[in-house]
N, C-alpha and C positions, 0 to 999 in steps of 0.2 A: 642356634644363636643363644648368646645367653640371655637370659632374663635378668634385669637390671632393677636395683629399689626403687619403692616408688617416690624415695623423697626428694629424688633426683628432679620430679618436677615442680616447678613453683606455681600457684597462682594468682600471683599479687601482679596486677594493671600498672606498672609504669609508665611513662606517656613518650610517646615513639619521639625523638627528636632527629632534626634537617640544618641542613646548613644552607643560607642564603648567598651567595657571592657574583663577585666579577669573574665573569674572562670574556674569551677572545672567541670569535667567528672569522670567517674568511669571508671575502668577497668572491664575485665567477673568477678573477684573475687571481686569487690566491693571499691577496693582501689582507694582512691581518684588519681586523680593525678592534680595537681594545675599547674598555671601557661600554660597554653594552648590558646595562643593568635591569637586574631581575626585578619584579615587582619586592617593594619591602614588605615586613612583615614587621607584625609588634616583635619587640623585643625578649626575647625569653632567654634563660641559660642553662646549658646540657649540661646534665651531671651524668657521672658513670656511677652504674648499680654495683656493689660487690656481692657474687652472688647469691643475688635475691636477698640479702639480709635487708635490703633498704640504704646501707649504708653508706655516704656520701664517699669515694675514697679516691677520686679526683675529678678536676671542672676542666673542662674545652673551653671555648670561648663562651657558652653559654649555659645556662642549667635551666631545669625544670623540676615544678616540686614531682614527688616521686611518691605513690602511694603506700602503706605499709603493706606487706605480703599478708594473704586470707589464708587462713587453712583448710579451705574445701579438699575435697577427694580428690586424686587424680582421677582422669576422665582416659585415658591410654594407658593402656601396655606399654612397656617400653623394654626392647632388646638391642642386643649390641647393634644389627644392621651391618648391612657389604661395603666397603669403598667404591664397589662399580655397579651398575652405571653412572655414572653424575648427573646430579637433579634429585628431586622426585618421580619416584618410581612403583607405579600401585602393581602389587606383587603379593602373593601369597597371603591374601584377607587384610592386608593394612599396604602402608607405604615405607617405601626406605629412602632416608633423607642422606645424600652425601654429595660434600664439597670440599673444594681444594683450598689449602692454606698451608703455607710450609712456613710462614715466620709468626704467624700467630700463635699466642701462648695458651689460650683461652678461645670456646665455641661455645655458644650457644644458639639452640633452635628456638623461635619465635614463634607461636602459633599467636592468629588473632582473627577472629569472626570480621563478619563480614560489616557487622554494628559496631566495632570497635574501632575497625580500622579509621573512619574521619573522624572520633575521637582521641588518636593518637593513643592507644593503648594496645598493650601487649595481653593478649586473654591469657596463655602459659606459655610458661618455657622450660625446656629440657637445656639440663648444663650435660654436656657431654665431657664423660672420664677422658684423661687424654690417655688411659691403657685402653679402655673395653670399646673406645668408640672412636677410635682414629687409627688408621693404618699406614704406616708411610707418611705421607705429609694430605692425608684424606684425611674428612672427619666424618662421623657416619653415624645415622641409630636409624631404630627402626619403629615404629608407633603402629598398634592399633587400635580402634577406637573409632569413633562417631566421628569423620571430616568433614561434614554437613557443614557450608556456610562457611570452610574454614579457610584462612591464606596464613602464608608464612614467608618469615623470610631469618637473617641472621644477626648476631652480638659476633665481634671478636676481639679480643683483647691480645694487647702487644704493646710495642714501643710502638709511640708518637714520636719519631725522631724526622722530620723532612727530609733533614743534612742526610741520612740513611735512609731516603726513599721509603720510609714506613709514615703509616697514616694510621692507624692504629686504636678506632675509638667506640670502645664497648658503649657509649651511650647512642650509638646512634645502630640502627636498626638497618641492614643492609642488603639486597638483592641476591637472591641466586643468582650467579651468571646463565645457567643451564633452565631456570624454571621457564614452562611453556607459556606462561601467560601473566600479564603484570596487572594487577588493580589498582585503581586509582581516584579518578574522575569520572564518571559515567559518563559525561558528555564534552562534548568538543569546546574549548574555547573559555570554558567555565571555569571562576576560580573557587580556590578552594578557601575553606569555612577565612575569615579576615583576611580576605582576599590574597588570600596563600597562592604563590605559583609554584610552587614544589609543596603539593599536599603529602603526604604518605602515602608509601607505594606499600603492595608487598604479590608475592610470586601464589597460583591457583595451585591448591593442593589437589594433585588428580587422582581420579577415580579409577577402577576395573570397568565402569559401567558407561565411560566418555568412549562412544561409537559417533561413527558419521558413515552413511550409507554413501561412497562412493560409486554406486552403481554399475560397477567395472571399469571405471575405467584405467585407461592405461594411456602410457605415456606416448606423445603421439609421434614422436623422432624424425622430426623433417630436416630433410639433409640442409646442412644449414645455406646454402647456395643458394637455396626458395626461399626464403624468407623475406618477407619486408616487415621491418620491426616499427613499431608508433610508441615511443616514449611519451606516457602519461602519467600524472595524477588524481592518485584513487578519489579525494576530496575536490580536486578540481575539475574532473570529469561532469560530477552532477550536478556542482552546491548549487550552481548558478540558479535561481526560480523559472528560469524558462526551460528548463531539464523537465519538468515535471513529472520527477520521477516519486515513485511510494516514499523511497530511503534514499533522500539528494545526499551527496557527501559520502558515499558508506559503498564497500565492496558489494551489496546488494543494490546500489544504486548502478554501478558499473556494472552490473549482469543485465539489467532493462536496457543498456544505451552497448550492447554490444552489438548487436546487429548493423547499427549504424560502421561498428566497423570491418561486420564482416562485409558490407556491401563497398568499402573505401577499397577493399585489398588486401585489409593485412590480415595477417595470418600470425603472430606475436606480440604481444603488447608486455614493455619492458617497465614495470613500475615504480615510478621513483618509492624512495625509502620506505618500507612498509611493516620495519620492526618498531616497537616502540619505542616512541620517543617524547620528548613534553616539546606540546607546541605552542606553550608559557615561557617558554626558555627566555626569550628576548623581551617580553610584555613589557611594554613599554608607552606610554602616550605618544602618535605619531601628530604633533600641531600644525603638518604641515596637508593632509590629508583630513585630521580630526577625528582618527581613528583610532587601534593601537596595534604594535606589531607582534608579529607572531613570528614562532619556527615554522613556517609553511611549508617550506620545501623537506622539511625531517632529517636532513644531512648533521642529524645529532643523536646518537643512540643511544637509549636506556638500557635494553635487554636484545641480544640479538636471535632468543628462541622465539620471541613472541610477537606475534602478529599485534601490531597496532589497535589499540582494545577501543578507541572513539572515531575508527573508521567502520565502527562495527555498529548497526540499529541497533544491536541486544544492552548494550551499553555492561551495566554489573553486574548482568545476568549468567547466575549458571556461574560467577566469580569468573569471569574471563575465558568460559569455553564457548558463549556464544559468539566473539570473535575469531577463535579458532574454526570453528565449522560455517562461519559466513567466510570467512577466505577460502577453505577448502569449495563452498559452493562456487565461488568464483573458478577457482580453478578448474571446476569439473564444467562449470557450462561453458568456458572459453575453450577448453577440448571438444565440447560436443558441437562447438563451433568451427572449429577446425583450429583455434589458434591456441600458440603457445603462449605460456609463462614465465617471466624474465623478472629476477626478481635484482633491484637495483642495491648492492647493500656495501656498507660503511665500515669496514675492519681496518681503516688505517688510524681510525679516534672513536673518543665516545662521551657520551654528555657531561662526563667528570673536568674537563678545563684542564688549565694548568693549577698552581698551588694553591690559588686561590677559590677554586672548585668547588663543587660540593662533593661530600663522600652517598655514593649512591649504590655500587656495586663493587667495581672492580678494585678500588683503590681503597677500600675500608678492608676487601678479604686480603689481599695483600700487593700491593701497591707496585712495589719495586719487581714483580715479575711479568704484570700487566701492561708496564708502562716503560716506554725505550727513557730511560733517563741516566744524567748527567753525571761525574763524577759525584758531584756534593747535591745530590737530588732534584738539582733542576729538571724541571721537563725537556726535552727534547720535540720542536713544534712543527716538523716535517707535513701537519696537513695546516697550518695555518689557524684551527680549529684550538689551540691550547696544548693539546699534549698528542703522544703519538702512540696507538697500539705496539706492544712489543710483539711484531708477530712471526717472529723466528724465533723465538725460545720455544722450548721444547713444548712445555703448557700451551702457552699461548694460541702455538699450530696445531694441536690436537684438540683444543678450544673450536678452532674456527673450522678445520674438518669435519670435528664432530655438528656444526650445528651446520653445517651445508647440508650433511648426509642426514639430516633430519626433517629440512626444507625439501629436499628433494623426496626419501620415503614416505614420510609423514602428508606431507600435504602438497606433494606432488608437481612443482613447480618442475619448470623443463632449463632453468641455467640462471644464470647470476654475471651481472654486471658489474666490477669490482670499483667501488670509486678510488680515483686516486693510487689507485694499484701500482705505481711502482713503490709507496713504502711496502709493500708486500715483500719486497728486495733488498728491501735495510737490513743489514745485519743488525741482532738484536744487541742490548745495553749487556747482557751476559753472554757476550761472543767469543769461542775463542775456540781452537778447532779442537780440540778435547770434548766441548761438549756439542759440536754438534758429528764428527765425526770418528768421534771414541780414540784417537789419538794425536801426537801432536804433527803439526806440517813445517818442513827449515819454511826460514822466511815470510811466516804468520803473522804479519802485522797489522791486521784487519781492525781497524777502529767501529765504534758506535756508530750507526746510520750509514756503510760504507754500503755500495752497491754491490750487490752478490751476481757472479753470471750463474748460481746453481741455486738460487734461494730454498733452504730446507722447504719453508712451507707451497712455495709453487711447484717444488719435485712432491710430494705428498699430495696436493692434489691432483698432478698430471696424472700420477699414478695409481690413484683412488681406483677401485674397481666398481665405485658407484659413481663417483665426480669425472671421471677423464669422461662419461658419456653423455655426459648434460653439455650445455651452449655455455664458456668460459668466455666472457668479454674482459678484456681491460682498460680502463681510461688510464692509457700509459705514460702519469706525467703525476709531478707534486707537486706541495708548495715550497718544499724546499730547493729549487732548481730541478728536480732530476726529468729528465725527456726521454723517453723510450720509445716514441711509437718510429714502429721498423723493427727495435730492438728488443720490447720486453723477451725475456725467457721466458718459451714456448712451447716447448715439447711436442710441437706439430701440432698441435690440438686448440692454443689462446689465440683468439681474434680481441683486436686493439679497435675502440675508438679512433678511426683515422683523422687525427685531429689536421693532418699536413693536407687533404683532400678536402678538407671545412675553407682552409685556407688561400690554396691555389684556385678552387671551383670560383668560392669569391669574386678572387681576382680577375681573374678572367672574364666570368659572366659580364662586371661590373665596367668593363673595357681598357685595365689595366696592360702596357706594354712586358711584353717579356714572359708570358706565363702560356703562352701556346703548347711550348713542350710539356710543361708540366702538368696543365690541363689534359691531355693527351695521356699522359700516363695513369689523369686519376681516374678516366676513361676505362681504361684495362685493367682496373684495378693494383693499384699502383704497385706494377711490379719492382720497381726501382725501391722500393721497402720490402716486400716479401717475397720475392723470387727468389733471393739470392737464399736466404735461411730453410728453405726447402719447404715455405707455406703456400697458401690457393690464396684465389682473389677472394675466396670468402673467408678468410680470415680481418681483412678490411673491413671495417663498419662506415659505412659512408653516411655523412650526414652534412645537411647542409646549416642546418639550426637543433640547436638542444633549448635543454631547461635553462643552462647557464645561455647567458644572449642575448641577442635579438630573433624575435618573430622574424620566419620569413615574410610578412609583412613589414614589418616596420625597416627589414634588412633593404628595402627598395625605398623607405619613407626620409630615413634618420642618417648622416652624417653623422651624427655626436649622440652619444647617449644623453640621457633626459631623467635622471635617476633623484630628481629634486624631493619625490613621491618619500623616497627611502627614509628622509629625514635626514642628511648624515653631508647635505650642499655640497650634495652630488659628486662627493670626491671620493664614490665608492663603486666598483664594478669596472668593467676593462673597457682602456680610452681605446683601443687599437682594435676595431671591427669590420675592416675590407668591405666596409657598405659605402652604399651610393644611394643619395637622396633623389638621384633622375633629375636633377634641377631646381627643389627648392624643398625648404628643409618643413618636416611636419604632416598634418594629415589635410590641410587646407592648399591647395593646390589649384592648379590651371588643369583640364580637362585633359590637355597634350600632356603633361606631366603625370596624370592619373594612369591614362591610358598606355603610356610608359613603364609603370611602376606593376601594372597589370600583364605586361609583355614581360619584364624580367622576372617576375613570380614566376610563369610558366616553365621560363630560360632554365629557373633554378632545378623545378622539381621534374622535369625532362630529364636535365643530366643526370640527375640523380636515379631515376628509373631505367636509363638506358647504359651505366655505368657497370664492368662488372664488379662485384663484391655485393657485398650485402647493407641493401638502402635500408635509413631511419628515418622517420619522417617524426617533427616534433608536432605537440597535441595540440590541435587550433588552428595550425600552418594550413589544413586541407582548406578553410574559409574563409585565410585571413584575417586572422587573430591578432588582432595589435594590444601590446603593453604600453601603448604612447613612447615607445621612446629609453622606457625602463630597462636597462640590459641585465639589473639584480635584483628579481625580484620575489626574493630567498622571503619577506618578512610579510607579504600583503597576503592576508586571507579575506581576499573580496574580486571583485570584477576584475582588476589586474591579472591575475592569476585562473580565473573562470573560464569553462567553457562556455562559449556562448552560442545555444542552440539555437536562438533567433535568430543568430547573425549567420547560421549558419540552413536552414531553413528558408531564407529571404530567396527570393527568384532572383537576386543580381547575384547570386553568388555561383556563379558560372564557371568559376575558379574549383570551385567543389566537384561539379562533373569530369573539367578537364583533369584532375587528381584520382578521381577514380578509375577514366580511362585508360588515362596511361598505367597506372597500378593494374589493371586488367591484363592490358598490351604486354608487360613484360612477364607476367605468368606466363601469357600464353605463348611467348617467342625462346625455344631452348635455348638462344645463342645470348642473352641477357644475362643467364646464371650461369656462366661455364665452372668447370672443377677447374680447368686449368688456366693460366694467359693467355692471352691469343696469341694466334700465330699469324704469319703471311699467308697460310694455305686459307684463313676464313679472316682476315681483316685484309683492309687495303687503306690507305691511307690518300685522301685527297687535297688539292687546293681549288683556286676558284677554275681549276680547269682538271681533269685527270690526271691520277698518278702523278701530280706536281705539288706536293704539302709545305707549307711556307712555315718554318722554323724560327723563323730572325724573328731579332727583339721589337721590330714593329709588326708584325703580325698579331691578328685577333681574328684570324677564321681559321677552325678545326674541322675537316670533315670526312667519313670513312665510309665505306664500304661493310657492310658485315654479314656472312651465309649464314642463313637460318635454315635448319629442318623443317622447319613449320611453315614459315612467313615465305622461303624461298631467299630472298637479299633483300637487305634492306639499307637505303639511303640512307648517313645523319650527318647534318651541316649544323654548326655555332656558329653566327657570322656575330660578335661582340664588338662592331666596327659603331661607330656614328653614321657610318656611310651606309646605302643598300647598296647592292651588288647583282647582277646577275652570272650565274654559278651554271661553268658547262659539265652535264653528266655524264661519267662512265657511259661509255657504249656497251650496251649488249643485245647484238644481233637476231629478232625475232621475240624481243622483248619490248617493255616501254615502263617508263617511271611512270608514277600515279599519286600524285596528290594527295595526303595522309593525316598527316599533324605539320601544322607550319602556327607555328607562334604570335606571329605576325597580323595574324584573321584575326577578328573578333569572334567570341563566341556567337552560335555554336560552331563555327567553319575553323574554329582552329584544333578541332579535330573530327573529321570525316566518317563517323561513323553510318550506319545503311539507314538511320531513321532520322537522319537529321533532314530536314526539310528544304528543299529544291538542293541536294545535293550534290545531282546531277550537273545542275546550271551551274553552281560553284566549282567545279571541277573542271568544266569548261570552260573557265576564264582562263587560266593558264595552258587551253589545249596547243595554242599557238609557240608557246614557250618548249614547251613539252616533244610538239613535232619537231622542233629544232634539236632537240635534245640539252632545252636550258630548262633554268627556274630562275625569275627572281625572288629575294630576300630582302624585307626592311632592316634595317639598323636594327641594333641589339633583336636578333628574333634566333630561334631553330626550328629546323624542320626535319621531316622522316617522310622519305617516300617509298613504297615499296613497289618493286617490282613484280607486274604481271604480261601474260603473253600479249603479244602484241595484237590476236587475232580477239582477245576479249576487250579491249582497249575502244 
């Protein structure tokens, strides 16, 4: 490499400057909602530096005075440095810094300790030659020297033109995309110095000497057929005070409270947003609460290498590696737990907005290749969120490849939940079949955002020889119309958020006419979407409640969402929630209506275990977690949003055991996880009498037959009627049904296990039923009987 002068470095402290702005957020249903303002800040104005002279040589919207340059020594070497890898990369006794920008005229590197950073000052910077230190449309050098205490990040200068998609502003100080760790705020919720919400960020300059004792472990590959997944949040798991955990809020808090879920059943825990993001984004006064709102949920990304630096205890410790190696511990005790890692993440946007944005990362290195935009630089707002990832340009997929296969290597997580995944299928804003297929096609008329049935970047990962073997979820659906689930492009490998089995289960549980067949299918795992394309039922993600929602609590409470909390008179979050209040609306109720509401809980999370595909169950749902009513509740970082381990601890929460059980039960029964659909050789399908299934649009009872290797057969009836029913059984000669889980019981009788007490005598109340070869069923109930010999009976 060559050796470069050293007057190439400066050390004169100019003072880092940010931009404050408007945009946009989505609601759970996708609607924009605009106008959601950042905390202000005093007023300042950005000036741009001309290299380091001090020289004023154009103003942004804002400037800042600008100190004159010191003549101190340079403190680094400085050589030319590689174009690859991208990032920072500690290599051969120092680091080599290299990034992308192909319409930038001007780079420079920012070094800045760790004391200067909340003083908005730059400690030195390297201006990089654009012969000795850019390759291609790389920029690159190489430093060694004392990194102690030190972060960085970038200048790049270019046109400011919007109309031409360039953003283009040397005074402002910008992100690696690639760097592993972001510093900022050491602690959660805290603003910065004048009550800043966008303090200064910049990227962990890494070491040779960042180790983490993995312990061996390795990846733990459960076929994904076993799995029952539990969608959590890492802050909302402990914050709550009755967590009583060392590190409430913090991936070290989720390592004390995991047993809790290795005893629930799962075996997965799929984590909402866990790259950095500001969860100031929205700060805001909420008068209606008396609070103020946050980014809680994280569906806004800063940096996609970096693990979440204030879910972390270490806080600015170690410049952002003690949040790297506190997620890595996560990941290794949840393997030593038996469960996997799902990591929930955001490549269809990112915290930059539409134009009126802030420039943070992507849209200051260069803008127009980042971002799917419009002929005259509009954004294109396909997540609802302000602008849209460009993520079929060629960069852009090799961006998000690269930092999967980093997630995966590096810190070991076992797959990824894509939000919003079908703009993954956009054709990008520079489409056109020359550049993605090196020549031209007759009849190439493929516009901006058009749907691809081959999208470059979802063939590139199918195809990965590290990504095809991890768990690829999609939530197959955007905000700009597009609906895939059934459809997205698959490669035999992506399973979909089945959003159409959230829907129909609803229905049906709730005793809606006409949804028996469809119920039925989401039973089998709805082959009527993936049989025909050549996928299993475990490509299906069955779920009956997410983060976006209602609790399964409140899905038996609430009629209407109740979203007044938000701030925003409730005209935010989706009217259209296939719930049923059981007869009166709220948590104050008549005992019969309680007792109802506690019968459909069950209804829900049965189908769901007894379904094939692969169940999720949302965090809270196992005790009864109610939001009151809140179906978006993206902004509340407090009780709304909390685990509440009290509530979940109480001895009335009966509801906790029957969740565990059945999560047990379907482990233990092979015929719950099948690889393939059933068939007629191991299902049967019944109505209130044998072999007779009632299909017609008034129908509301489902019930089958199903052989198990294990269990031997097993009964399951939904009878979603208003009515009870008495239901005649399958005959089978030298056998006898047996009394199991019936919904219907109060607990503990509504499920039968050997230490429930006078279980016997419970069993015996239907013997008379039973001899006949009936059962009866209450209104909205299910049950599961299983078959045993008739001489043990």
């Amino acid at each position: 490499m060559e050796l470069l002068h050293c007057p190439s470095i400066s050390t004169y402290k100019p003072k880092l400057s940010f931009h404050n702005h408007l945009f946009s957020r989505r609601s759970s249903n996708g609607v924009d909602f605009e106008s959601i303002w950042r905390k202000s800040r005093s007023s300042v104005v950005n000036a741009a530096v001309d290299s380091g002279r001090g020289g004023v040589v154009k103003t942004a919207a804002t400037a800042v005075v600008v100190e004159k340059p010191t003549t101190e020594r340079c403190r680094f070497e400085v050589l030319s440095g590689k174009p690859l890898p991208f990032g920072a990369t500690a290599r051969d006794g120092g680091v080599n810094f290299a990034v992308f920008s192909r319409n930038a005229t001007a780079a420079t590197l920012c070094l800045i300790t760790l004391s200067d950073l909340p003083e908005k000052r730059v400690t030195e910077q390297i201006f990089l030659d654009p012969l000795a230190n850019k390759t291609g449309d790389v920029w690159h050098v190489f430093l060694k020297g004392d990194f102690e205490n030190m972060l960085y990040g970038y200048r790049f200068d270019g046109k400011f033109c919007p109309e031409e998609g360039h953003y283009f502003d040397s005074s402002q100080i910008v992100l690696d995309p690639y760097a592993k760790a972001i510093v900022s705020r050491g602690e959660y919720g805290v603003l910065g110095p004048e009550d800043d919400c966008w303090p200064p960020m910049a990227g962990m300059v890494p070491s040779a000497s960042d180790q983490f004792d993995w312990e061996g472990d390795l990846p733990l590959k459960f076929p994904q057929r076993d799995l029952v997944i539990y969608e959590m949040h890492v802050r909302g798991f402990t914050n709550h005070e009755s967590s009583e955990t060392k590190y409430p809020g913090t991936y070290l808090g989720v390592v004390e409270k995991l047993d809790h879920l290795k005893e629930l059943g799962v075996n997965c825990i799929e984590l909402m947003p866990c790259h950095e993001f500001n969860e100031l984004e929205y700060y805001s006064y909420n008068s209606v609460l008396g609070d103020y709102k946050f980014n809680f949920w994280g569906y806004s990304t800063v940096n996609f290498f970096s693990p979440m630096g204030r879910y972390s205890s270490a806080g600015l410790s170690n410049c952002g590696l003690g949040a790297i190696n506190e997620f890595k511990y996560l990941v290794k005790e949840a393997h030593k737990r038996g469960i996997e890692v799902i990591m929930d993440v955001v490549f269809n946007h990112t915290a930059e907005g539409n134009e009126n944005g802030p420039i943070l990362s992507f849209r200051g290195i260069d803008n127009s290749v980042f971002y799917t935009l419009a002929p005259k630089g509009e954004f294109y707002n396909y997540s609802g969120c302000g602008n849209t990832f460009n993520c079929n340009n060629p960069i852009v997929r090799q961006f998000i490849v690269d930092c999967l296969r980093y997630w995966v290597t590096e810190m070991h997580v076992d797959g990824f939940r894509f939000d919003l995944a079908s703009i993954l299928t956009r054709s990008s804003s520079s489409w056109n079949a020359v550049n993605v297929y090196g020549n031209s096609i007759d009849g190439d008329v493929i516009t901006t955002g058009t749907p691809l049935t081959s999208p470059p970047l979802i063939d590139m990962i199918s195809n990965d020889p590290i990504l095809r073997g991890v768990k690829l979820i999609a939530e197959a659906w955007d905000c700009g119309g597009l609906y895939q689930v059934g459809m997205f492009p698959h490669w035999g490998i992506w399973s979909e958020w089945n959003g159409k089995y959230r829907d129909m289960v609803r229905q049906f549980i709730k005793g809606t006419d006409g949804f028996s067949g469809a119920f039925a299918e989401c039973l089998c795992g709805s082959p009527n979407l993936y049989q025909k394309g050549g996928r299993k039922p475990w490509n299906s993600i069955n779920f009956v409640c997410a983060h976006d929602g209602f609790t399964l609590a409140d899905l038996v409470t609430y009629n209407y969402k109740h979203n007044l909390a938000n701030g925003e008179d409730n005209k935010d979050g989706e009217n259209h929630n296939n719930s049923w209040n059981c007869g009166e609306e709220g948590e104050f109720a008549s005992i019969f209506v309680k007792k109802l509401r506690k019968r459909q809980m069950r209804n829900f999370f049965l189908c769901l275990m007894v379904s094939q595909g692969v169940p999720m169950i949302y965090m809270g749902d196992e005790y009864g977690h109610t939001k009151g009513g809140n179906n978006n509740t993206y902004c509340h970082d407090n009780y709304i949003n909390y685990f509440r381990w009290d509530k979940k601890d109480e001895s009335s929460s009966d509801f906790l055991r029957f969740c565990g059980l059945m999560t047990k039960f379907r482990h233990e029964c092979e015929s719950l996880g099948l690889d393939g659909f059933p068939t007629a050789e191991r299902l049967q399908w019944h109505g209130h009498t044998p072999r007779t299934p009632d299909w017609s649009e008034t129908s509301r009872f489902v019930a089958f037959t199903l052989v198990d290797k294990v269990k031997g057969e097993l009964y399951i009836a939904f009878n979603a009627s208003h009515l009870p029913v008495t239901i005649t059984l399958p005959d089978r000669p030298g056998y006898r049904w047996q009394p199991f889980v019936d919904t219907g019981k109060p607990a503990p009788f509504d499920f039968l296990t050997d230490d429930v007490p006078e279980r016997e005598t419970a069993a015996k109340q239907y013997s008379h039923f039973l001899d006949a070869n009936q059962y009866p069923m209450l209104s909205y109930s299910s049950i599961i009987l299983l078959l045993s010999s008739a001489d043990d009976a």
